[in-house]
gemmi code that builds the backbone of each chain (N, CA, C; Angstrom):
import gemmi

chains = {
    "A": [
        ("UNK", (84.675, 114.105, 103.754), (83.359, 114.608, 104.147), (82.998, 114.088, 105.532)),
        ("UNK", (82.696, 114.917, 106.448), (81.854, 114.474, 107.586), (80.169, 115.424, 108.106)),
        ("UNK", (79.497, 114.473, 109.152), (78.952, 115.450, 109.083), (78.943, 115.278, 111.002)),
        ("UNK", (78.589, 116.738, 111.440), (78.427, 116.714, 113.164), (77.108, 117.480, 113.273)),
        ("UNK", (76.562, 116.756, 114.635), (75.260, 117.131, 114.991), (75.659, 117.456, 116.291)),
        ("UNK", (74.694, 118.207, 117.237), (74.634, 118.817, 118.768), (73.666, 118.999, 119.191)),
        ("UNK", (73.107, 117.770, 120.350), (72.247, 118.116, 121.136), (72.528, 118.097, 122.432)),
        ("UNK", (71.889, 118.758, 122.975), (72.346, 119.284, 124.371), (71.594, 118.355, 125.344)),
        ("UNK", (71.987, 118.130, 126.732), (70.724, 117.221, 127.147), (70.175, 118.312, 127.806)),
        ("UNK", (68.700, 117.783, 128.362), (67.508, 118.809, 128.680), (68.656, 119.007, 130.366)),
        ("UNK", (69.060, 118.594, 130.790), (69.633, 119.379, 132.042), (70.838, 120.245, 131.877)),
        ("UNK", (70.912, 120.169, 130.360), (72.411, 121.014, 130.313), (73.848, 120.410, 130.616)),
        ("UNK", (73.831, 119.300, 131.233), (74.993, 118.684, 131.740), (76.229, 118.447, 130.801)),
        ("UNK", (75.732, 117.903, 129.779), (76.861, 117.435, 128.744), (76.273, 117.864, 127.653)),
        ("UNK", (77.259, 117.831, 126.431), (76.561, 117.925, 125.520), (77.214, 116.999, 124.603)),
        ("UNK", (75.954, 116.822, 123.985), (76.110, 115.095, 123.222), (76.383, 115.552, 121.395)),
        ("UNK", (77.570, 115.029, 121.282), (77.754, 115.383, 119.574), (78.232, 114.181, 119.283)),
        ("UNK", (77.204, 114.486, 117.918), (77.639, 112.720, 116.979), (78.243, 113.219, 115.673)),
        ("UNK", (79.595, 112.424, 115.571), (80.571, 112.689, 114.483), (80.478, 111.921, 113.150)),
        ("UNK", (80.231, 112.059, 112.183), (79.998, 110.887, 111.094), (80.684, 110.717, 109.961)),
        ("UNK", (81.592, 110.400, 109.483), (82.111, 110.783, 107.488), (83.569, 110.066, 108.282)),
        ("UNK", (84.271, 111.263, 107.101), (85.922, 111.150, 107.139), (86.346, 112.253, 107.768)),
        ("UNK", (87.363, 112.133, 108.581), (87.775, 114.109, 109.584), (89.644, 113.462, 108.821)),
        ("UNK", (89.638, 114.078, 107.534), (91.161, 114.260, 107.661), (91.714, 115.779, 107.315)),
        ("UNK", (92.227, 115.818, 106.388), (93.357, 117.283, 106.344), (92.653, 117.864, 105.984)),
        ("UNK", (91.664, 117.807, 104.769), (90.885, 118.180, 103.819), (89.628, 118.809, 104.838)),
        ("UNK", (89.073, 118.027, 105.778), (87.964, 118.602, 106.361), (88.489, 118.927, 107.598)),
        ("UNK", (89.729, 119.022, 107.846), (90.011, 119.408, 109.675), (89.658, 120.959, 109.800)),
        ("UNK", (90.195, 122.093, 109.185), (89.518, 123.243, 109.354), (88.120, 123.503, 109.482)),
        ("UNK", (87.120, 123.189, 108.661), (85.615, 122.631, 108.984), (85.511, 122.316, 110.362)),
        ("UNK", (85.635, 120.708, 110.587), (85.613, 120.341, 111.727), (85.668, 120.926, 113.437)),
        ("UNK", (86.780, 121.572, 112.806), (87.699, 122.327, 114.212), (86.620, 123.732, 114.543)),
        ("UNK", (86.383, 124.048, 113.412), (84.998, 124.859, 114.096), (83.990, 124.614, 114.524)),
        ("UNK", (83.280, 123.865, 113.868), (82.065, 123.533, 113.879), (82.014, 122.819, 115.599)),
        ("UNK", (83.389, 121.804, 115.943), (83.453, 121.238, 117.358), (83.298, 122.538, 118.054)),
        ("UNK", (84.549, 123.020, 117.942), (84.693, 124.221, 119.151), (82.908, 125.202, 118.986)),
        ("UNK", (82.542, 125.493, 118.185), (80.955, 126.053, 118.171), (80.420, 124.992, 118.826)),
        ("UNK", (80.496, 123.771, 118.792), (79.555, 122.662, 119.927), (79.669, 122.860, 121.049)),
        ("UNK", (81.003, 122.724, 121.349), (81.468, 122.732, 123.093), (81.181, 124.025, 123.781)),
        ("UNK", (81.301, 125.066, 122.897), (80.950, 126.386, 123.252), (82.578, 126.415, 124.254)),
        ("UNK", (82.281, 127.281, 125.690), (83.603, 127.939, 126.631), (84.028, 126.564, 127.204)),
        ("UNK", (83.649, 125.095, 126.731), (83.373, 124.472, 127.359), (82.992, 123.892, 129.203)),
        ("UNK", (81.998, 124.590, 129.167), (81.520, 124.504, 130.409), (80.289, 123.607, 130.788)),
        ("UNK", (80.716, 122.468, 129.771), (79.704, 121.203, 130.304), (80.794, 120.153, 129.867)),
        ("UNK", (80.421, 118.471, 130.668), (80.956, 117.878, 129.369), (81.066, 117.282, 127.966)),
        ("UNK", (81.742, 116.909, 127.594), (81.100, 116.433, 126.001), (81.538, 115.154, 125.644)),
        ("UNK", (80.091, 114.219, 125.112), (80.059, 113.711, 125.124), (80.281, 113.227, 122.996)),
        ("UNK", (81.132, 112.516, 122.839), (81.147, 112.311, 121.322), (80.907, 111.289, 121.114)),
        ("UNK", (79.912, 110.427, 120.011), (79.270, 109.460, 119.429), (79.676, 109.332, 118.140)),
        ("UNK", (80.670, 108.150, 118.111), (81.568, 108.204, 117.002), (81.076, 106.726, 115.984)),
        ("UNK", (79.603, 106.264, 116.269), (79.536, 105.243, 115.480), (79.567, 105.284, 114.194)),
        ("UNK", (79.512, 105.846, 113.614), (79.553, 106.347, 111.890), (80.903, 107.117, 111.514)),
        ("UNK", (81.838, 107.051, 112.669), (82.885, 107.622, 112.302), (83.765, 106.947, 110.985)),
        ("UNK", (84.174, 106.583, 110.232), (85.012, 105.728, 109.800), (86.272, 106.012, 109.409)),
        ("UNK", (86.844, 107.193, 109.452), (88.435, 107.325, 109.704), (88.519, 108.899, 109.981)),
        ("UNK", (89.753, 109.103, 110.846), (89.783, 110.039, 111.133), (91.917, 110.146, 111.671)),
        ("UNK", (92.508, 111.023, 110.954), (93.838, 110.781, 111.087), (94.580, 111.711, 112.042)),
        ("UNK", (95.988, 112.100, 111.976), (96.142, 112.706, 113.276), (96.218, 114.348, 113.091)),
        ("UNK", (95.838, 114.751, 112.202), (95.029, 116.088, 112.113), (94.151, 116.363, 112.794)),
        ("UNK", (93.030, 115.292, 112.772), (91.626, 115.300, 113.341), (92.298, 114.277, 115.138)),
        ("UNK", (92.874, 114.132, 115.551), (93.005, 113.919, 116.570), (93.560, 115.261, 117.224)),
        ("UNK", (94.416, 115.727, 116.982), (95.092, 117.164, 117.657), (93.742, 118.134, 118.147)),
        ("UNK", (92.905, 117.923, 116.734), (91.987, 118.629, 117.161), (91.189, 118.559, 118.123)),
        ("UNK", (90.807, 117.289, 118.520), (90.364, 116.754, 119.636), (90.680, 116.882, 120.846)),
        ("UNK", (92.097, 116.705, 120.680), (92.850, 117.000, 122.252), (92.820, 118.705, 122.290)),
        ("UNK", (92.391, 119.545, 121.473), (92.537, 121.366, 121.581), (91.117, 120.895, 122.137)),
        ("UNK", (90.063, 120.336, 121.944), (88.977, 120.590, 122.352), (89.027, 120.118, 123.763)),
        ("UNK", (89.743, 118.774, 124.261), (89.594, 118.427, 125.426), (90.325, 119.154, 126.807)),
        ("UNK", (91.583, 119.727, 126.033), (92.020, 121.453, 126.883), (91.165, 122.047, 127.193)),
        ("UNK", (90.181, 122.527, 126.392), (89.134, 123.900, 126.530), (88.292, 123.051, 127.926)),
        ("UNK", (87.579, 122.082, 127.142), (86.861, 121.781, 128.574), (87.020, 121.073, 129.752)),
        ("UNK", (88.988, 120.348, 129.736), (89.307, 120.418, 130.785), (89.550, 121.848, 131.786)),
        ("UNK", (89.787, 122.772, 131.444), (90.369, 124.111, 132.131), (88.766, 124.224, 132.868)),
        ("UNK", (87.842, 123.713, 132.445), (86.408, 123.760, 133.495), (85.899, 122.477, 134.199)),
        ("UNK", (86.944, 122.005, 134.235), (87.051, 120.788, 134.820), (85.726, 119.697, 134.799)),
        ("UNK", (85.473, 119.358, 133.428), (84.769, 118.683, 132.837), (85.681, 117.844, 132.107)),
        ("UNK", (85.408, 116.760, 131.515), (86.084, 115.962, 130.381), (85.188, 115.331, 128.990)),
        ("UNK", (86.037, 114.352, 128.150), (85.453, 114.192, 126.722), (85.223, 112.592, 126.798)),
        ("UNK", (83.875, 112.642, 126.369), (83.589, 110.793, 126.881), (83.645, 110.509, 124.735)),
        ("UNK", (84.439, 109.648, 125.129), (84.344, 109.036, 123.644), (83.450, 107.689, 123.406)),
        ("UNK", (82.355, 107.964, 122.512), (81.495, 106.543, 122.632), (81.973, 105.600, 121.409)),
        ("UNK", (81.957, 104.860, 121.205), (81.225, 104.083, 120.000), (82.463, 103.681, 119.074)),
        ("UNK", (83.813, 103.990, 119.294), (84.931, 103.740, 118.030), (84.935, 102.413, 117.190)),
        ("UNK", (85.158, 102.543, 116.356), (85.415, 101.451, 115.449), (87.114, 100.752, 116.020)),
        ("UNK", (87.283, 99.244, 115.678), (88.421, 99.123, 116.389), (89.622, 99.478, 115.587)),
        ("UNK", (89.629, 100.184, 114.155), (91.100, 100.950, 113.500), (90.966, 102.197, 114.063)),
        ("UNK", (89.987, 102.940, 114.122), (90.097, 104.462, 115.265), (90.804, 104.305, 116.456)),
        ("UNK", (90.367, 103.042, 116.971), (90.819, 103.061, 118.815), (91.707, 102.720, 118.618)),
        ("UNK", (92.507, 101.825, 117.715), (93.748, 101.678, 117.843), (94.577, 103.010, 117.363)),
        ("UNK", (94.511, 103.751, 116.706), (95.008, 105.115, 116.632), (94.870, 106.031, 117.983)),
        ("UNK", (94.062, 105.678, 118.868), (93.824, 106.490, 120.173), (95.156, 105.863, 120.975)),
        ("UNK", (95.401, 104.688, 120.823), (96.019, 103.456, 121.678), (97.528, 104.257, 120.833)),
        ("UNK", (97.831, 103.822, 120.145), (99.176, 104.087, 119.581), (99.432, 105.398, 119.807)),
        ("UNK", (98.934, 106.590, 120.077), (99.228, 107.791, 120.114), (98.866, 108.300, 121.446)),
        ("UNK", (98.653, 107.758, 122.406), (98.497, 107.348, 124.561), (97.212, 108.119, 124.514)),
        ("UNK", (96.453, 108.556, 122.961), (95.129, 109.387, 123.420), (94.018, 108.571, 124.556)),
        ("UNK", (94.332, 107.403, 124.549), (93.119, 106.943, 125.059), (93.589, 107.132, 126.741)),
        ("UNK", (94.368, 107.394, 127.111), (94.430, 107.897, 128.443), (94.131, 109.362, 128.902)),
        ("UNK", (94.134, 109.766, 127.818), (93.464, 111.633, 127.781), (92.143, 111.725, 127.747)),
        ("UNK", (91.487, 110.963, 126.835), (90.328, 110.620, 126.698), (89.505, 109.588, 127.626)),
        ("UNK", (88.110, 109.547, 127.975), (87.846, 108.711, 128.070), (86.531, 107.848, 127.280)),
        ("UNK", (87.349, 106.900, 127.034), (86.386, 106.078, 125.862), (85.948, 104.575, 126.696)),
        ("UNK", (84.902, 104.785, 126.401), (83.707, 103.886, 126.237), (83.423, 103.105, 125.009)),
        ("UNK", (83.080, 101.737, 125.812), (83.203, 100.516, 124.689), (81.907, 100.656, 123.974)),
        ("UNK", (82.496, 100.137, 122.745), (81.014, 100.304, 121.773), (79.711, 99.651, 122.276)),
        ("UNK", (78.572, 99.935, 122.115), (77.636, 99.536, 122.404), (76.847, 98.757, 121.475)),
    ],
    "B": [
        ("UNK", (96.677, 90.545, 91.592), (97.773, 91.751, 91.207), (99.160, 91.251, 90.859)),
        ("UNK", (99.801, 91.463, 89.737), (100.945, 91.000, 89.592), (102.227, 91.575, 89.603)),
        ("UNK", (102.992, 90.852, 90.633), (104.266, 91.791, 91.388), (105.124, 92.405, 90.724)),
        ("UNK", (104.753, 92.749, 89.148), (105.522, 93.668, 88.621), (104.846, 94.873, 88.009)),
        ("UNK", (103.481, 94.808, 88.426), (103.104, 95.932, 88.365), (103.075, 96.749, 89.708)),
        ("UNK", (103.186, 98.169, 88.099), (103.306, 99.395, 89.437), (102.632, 100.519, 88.743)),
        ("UNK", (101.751, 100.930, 90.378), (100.726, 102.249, 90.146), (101.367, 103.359, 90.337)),
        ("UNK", (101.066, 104.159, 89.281), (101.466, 105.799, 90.025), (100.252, 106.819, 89.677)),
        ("UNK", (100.947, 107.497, 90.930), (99.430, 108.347, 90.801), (100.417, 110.014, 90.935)),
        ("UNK", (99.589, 110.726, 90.090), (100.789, 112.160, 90.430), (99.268, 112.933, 90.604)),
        ("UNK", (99.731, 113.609, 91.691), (98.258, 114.980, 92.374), (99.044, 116.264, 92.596)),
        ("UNK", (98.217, 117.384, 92.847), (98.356, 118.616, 93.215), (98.824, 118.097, 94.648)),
        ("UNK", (99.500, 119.168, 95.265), (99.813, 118.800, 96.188), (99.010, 119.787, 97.419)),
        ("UNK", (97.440, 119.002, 97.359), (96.151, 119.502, 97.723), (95.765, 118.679, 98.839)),
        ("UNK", (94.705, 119.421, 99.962), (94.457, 118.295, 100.319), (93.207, 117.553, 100.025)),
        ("UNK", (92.466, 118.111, 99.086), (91.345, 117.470, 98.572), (91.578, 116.376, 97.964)),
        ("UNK", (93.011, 115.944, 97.654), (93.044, 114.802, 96.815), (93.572, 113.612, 97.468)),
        ("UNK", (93.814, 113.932, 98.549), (94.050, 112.890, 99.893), (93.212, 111.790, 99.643)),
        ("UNK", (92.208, 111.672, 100.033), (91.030, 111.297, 100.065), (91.191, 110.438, 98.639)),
        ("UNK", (91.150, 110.397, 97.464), (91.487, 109.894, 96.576), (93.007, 108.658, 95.954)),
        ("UNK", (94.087, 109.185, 97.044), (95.033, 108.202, 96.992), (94.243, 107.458, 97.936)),
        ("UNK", (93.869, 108.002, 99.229), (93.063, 106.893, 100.151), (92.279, 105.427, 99.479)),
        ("UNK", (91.657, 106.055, 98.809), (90.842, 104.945, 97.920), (91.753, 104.464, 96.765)),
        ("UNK", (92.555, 104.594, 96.391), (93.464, 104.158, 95.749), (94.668, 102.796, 96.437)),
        ("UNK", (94.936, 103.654, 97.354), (95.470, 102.398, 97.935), (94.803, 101.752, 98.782)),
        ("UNK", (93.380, 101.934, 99.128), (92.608, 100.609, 99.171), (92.568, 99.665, 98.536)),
        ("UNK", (92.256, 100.483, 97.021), (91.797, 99.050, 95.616), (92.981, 98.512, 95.768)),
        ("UNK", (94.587, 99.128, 95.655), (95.133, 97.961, 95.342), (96.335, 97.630, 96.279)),
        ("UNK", (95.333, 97.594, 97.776), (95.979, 97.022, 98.882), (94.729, 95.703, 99.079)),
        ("UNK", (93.707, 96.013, 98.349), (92.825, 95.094, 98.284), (93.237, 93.864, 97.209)),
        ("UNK", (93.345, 94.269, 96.552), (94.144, 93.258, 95.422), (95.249, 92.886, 95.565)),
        ("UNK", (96.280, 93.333, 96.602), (97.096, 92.644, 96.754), (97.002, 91.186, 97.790)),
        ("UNK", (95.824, 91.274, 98.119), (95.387, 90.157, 99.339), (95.429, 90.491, 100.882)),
        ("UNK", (95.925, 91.846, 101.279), (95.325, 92.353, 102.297), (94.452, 92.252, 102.923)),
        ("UNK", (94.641, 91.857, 104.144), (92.821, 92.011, 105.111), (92.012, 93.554, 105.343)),
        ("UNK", (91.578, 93.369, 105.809), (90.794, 94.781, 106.180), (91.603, 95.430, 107.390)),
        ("UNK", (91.716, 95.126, 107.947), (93.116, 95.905, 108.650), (94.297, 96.343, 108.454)),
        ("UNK", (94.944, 95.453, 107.691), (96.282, 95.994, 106.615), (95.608, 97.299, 105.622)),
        ("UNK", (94.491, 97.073, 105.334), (94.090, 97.922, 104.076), (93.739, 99.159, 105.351)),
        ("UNK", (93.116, 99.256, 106.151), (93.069, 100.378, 107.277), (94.268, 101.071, 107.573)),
        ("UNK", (95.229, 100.272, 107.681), (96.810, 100.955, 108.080), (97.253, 101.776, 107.336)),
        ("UNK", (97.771, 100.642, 106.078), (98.015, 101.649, 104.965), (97.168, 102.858, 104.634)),
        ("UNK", (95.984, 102.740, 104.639), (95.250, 104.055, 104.526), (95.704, 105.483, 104.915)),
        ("UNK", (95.474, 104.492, 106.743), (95.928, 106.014, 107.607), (97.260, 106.708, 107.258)),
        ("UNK", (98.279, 105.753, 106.979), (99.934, 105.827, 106.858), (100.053, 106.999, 105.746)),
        ("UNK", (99.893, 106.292, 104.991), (99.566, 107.113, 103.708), (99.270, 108.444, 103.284)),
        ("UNK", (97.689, 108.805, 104.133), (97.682, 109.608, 104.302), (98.457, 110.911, 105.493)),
        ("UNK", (98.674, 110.112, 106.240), (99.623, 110.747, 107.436), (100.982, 111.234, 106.541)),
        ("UNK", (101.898, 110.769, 105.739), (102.827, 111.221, 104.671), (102.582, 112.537, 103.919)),
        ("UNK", (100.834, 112.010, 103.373), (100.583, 113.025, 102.243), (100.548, 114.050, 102.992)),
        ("UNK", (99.739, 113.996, 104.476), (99.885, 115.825, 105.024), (100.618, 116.466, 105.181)),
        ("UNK", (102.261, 115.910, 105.643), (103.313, 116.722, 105.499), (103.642, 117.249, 104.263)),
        ("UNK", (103.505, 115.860, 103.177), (103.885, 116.695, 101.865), (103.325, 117.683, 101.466)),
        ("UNK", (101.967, 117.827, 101.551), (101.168, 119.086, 101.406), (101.766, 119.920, 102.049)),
        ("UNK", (101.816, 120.293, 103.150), (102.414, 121.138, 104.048), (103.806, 121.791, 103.370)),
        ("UNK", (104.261, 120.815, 103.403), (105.773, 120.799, 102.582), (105.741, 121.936, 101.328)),
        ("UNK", (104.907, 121.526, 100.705), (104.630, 122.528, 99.349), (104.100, 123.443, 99.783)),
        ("UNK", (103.305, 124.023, 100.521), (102.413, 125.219, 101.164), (101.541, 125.579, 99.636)),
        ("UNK", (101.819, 126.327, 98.951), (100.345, 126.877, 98.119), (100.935, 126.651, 97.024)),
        ("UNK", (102.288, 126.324, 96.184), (102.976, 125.975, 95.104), (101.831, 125.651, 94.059)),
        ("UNK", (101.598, 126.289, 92.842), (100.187, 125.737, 92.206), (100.940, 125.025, 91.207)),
        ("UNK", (102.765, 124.617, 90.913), (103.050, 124.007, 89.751), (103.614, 122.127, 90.417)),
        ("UNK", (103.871, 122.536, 91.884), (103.822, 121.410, 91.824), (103.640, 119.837, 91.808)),
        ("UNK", (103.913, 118.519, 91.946), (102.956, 117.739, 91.971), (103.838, 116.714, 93.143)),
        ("UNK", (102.770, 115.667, 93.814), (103.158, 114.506, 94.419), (103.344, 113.092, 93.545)),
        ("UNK", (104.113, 112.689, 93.931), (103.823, 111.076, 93.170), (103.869, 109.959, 94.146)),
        ("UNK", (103.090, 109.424, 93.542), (102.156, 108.402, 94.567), (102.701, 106.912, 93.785)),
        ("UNK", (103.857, 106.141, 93.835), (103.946, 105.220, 93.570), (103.578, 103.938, 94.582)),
        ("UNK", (102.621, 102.746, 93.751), (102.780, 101.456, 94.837), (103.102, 100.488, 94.027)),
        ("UNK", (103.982, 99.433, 94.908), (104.930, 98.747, 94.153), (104.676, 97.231, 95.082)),
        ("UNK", (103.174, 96.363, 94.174), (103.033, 95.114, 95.072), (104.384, 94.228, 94.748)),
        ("UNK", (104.693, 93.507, 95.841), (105.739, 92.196, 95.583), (104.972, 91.073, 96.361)),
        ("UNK", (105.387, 89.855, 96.697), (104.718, 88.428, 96.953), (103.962, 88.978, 97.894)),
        ("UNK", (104.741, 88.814, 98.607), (103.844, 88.645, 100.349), (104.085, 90.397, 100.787)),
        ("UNK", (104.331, 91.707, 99.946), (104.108, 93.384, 100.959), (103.945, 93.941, 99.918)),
        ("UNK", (103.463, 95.070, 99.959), (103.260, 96.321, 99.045), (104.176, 97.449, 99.755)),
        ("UNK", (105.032, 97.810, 98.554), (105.837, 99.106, 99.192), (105.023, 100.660, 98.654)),
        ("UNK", (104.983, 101.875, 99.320), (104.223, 102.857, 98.957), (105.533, 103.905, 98.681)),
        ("UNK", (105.206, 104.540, 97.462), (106.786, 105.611, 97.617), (105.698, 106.677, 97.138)),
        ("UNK", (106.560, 107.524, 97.929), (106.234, 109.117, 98.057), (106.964, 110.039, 97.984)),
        ("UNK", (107.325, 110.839, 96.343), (108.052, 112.346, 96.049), (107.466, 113.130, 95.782)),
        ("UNK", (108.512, 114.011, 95.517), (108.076, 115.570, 94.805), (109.095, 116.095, 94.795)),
        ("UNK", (109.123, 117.300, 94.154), (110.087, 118.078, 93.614), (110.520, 118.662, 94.672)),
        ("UNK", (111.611, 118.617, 95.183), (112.795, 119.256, 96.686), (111.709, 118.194, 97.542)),
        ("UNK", (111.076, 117.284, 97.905), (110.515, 117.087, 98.805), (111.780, 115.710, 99.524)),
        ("UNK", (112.147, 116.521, 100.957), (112.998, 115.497, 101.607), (112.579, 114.925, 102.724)),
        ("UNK", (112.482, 113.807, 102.697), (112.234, 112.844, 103.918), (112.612, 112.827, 105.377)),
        ("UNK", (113.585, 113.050, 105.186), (114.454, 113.159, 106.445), (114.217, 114.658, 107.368)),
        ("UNK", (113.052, 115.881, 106.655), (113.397, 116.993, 107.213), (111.148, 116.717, 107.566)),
        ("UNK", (110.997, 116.050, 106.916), (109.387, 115.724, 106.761), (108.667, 115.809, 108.554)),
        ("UNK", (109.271, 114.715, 109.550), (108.427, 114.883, 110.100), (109.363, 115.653, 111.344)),
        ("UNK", (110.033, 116.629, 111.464), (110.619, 117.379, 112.130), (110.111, 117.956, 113.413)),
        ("UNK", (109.189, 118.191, 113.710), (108.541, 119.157, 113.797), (107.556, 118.393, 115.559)),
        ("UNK", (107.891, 118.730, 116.481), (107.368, 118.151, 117.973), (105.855, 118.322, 117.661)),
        ("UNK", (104.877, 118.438, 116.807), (103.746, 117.929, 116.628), (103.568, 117.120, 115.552)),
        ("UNK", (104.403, 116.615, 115.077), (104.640, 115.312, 114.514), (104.333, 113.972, 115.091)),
        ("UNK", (104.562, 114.423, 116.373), (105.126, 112.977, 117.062), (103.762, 111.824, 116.612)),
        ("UNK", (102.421, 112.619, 116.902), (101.395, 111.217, 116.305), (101.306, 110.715, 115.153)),
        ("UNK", (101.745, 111.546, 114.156), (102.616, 110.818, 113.166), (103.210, 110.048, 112.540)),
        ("UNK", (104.513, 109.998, 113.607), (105.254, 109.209, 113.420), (105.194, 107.952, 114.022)),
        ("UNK", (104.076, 108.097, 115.628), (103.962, 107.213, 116.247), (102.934, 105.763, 115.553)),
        ("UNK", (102.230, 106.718, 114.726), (101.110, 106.104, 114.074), (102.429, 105.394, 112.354)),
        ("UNK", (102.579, 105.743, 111.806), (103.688, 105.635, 111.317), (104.705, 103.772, 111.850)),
        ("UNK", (105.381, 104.597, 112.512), (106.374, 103.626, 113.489), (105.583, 102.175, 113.377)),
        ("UNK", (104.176, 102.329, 114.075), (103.652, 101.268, 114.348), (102.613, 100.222, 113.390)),
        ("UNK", (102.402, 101.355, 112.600), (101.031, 100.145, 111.790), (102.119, 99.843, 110.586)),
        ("UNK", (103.706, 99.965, 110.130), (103.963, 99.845, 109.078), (104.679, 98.754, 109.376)),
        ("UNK", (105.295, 97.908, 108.164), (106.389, 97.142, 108.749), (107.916, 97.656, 108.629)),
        ("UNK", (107.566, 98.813, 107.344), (109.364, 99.294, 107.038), (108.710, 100.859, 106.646)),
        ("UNK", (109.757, 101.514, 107.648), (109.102, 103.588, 107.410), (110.725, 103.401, 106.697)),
        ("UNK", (110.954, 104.401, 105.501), (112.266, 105.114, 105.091), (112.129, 106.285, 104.706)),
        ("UNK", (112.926, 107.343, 105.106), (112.903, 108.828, 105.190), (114.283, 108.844, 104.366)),
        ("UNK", (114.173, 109.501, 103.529), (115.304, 109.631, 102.085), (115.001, 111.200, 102.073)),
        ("UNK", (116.428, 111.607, 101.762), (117.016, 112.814, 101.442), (116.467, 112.984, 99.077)),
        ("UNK", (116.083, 111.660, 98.754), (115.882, 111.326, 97.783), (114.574, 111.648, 97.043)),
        ("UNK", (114.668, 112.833, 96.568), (113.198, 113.677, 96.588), (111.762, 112.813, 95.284)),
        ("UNK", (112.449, 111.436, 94.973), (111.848, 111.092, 94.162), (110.905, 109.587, 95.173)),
        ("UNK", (111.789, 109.471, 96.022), (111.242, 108.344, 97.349), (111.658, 109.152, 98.545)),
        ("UNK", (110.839, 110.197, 98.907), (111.500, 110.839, 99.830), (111.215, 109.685, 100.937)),
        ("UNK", (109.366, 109.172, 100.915), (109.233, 108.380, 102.295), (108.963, 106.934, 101.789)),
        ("UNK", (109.385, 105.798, 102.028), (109.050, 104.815, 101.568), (108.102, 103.965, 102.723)),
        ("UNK", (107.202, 103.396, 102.728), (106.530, 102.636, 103.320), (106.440, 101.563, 102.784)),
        ("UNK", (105.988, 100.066, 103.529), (106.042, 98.836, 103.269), (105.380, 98.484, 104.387)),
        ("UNK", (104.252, 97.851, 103.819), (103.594, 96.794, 104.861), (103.126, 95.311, 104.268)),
        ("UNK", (103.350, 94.656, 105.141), (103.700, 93.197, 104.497), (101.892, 92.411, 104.919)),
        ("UNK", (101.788, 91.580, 103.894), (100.979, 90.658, 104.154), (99.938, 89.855, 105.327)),
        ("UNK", (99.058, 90.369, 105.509), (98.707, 89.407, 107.111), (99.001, 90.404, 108.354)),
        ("UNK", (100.201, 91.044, 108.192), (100.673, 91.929, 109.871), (99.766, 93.022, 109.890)),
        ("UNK", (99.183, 92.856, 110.972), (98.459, 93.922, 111.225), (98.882, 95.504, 112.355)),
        ("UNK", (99.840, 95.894, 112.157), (100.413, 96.172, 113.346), (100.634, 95.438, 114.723)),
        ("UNK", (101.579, 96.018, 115.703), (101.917, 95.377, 116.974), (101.668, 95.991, 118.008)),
        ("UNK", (100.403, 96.754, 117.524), (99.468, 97.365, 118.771), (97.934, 96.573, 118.902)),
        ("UNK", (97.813, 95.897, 118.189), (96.918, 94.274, 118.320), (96.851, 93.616, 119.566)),
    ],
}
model = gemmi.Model(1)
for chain_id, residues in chains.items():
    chain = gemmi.Chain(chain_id)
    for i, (resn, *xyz) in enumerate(residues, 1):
        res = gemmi.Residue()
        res.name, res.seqid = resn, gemmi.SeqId(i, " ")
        for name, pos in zip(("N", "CA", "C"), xyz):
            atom = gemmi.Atom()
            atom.name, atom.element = name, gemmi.Element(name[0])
            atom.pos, atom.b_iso = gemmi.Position(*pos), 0.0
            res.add_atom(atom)
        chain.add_residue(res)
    model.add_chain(chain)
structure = gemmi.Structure()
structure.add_model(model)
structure.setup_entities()
């Protein structure tokens, strides 16, 4: 189970989505829409708030990197906030965190 | 937990039931004296296996996975079959690779068997938390 929210900021610049539950096999189809409906053509960047994330496997990472294609090709990128340190080490072991850019928890 | 017991768990080979070995081999990666990071690994590992096997079966409604864990002193080994399910053909596939990479690294022993009853064996030992730490 997860759940995702989308708010946009009032200038339009990025758009801020907060990810929360479990993103594995079971909910990656879910997911994979509901993101790509966030990001829209991606033509802002996006910003993801992953403090309530608590696992997410490499189903739900692929998906991530399809999303960070879309809104690299508009030459925007995907700010990752907030990981727990067994997520980031899954970013780390799999070179995502050089695709990504993540930001230390706050 | 005593090192001659052993759990098995047999599921559809669904992915709704992922989620359920997950918590399974929490409790008794928890009981085996695991930290919270060993118990994180195994999690992910685990489940990273079960998605191929799912995959593996595609929509088959007769058959099942088996989910054996097998604590000893200081590691817990995880075995994973099914009926034709082979190890060695499991993570094939060039979008595998995070997988295996994830795999490779948080476990202490990956085995890929042609042996459809342990097709994948996993083992992670006591205290190691992976060597991406």
């Amino acid at each position: 189970m997860f759940e995702l929210a989308l708010e946009k900021d009032e200038d339009k610049l990025s758009s801020q989505i907060s990810v929360a539950g479990e993103i594995d096999l079971f909910a990656a189809p879910d997911f994979k829409k509901r993101l790509y409906e966030a990001i829209g053509e991606g033509d802002s960047d996006v910003v993801l708030n992953c403090t309530d994330l608590t696992y997410i496997d490499s189903t739900g990472l692929g998906i991530l990197l399809g999303a960070l294609k879309r809104v690299r090709q508009n030459n925007h990128n995907v700010y990752i906030k907030n990981l727990k340190d067994s997520i980031r080490k899954l970013f780390r072991i799999t070179g995502l965190d050089k695709a990504f850019i993540l930001e230390e928890a706050q | 937990m005593s090192t001659n017991s052993r759990i098995v768990l047999s599921i559809p080979p669904k992915a709704e039931y992922v989620s359920l070995v997950r918590l399974t081999a929490s409790g008794v990666a928890n009981q085996c004296g695991f930290d919270l990071d060993c118990i994180e690994d195994l999690k992910v590992c685990v489940s990273e296996v079960l998605n191929k096997a799912i995959a593996a079966f595609s929509e088959e409604e007769t058959a099942a996975l088996s989910i054996t864990f097998e604590p000893a002193v200081d590691s817990l080994a995880v075995l994973i079959g099914g009926n034709g399910l082979n190890g060695e053909t499991l993570f094939a596939s060039e979008t595998d690779a995070f997988a295996l990479a994830i795999l490779d690294t948080l476990m202490d022993e990956v085995v890929l068997s042609g042996d459809e009853t342990a097709a994948v064996r996993l083992v992670k030992t006591t205290g190691k938390t992976g060597t991406d730490d």
